[in-house]
C-alpha positions as CSV (number, residue, x, y, z in Angstrom):
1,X,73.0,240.5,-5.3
2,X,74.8,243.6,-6.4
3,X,78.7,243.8,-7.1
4,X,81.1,246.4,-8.0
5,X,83.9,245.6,-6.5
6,X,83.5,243.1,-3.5
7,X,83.7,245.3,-0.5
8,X,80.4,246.8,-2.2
9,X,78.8,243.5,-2.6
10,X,75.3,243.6,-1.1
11,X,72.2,241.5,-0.9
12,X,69.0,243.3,-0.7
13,X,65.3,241.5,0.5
14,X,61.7,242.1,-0.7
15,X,61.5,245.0,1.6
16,X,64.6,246.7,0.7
17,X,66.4,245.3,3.5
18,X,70.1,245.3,2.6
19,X,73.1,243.1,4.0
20,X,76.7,243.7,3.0
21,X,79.4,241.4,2.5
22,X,81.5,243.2,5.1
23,X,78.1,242.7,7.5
24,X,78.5,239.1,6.5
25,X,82.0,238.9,7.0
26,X,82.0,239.8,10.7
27,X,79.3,237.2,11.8
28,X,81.3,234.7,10.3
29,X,84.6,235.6,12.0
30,X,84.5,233.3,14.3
31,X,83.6,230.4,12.2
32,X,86.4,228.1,10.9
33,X,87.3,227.7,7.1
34,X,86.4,224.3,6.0
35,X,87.0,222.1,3.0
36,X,83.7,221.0,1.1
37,X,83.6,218.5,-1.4
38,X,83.2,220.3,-4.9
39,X,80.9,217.9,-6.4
40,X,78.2,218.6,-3.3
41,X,78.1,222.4,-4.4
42,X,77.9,222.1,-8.4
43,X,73.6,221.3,-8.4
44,X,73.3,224.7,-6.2
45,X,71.5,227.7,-7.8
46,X,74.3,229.6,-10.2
47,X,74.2,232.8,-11.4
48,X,76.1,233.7,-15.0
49,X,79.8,233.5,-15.0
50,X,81.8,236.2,-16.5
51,X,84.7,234.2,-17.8
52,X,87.5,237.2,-16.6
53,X,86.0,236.7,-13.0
54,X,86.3,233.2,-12.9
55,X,89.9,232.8,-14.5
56,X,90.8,235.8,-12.1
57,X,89.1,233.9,-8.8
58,X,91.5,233.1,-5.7
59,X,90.6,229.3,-4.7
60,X,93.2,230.3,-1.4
61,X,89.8,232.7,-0.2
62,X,87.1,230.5,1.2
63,X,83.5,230.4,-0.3
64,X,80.5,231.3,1.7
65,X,77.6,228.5,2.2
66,X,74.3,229.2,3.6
67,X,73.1,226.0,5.2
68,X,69.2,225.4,6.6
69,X,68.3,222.8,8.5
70,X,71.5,220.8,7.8
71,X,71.6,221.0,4.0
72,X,73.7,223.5,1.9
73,X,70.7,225.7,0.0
74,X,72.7,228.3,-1.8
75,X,76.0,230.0,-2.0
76,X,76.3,233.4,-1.0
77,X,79.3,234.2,-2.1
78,X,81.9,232.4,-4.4
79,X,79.9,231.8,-7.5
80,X,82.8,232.1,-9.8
81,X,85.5,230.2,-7.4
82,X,83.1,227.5,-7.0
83,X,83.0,227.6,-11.3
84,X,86.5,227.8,-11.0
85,X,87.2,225.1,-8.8
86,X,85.0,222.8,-11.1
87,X,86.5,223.5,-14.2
88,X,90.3,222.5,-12.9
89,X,88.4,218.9,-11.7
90,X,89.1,220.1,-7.6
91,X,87.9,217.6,-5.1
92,X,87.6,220.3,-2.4
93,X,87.1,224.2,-1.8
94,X,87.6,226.1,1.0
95,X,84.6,227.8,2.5
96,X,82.9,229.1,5.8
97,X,79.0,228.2,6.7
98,X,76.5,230.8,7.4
99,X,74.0,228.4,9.0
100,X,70.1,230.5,9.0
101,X,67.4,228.2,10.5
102,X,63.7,228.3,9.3
């Protein structure tokens, strides 16, 4: 993932293949926000936290969840609200599934 400021967030593949958060944004228009249960996220991959970030992160904007195959594999976006959500002892966060199939 790279990040300047958000609307520049990207993710880029093996092959160079690049996906913006905007790009993500618009497929998941459509989908509804939902609460999740904090406690289900916390054993996904993290990436470091900067502690500014994560003080600074607004729980009111949902997460993004990629789910295969019925289980949650990774968060896509959200790192530091998730760590933020944990920290205050949050039962739920608001996020939107991106659901990829294998």
């Amino acid at each position: 993932m790279k990040v300047g400021d958000w609307q520049k967030t990207y993710w880029e593949d093996e092959s160079g293949n690049r996906t913006a958060i905007q790009d993500v944004l618009d497929e998941l228009r459509s989908e509804p926000v939902i609460t999740l249960e904090v406690r289900k996220l916390s054993g996904l991959a993290a990436v470091p936290i900067d502690l500014d970030r994560k003080e600074n992160a607004d729980l009111s904007c949902p997460i993004i969840v990629i789910e295969k195959d019925g289980q949650f594999e990774s968060i896509l976006d959200g790192h530091h609200r998730l760590q933020k959500a944990l920290d205050e002892d949050r039962s739920y966060i608001l996020a939107k599934v991106k659901r990829e199939n294998q």
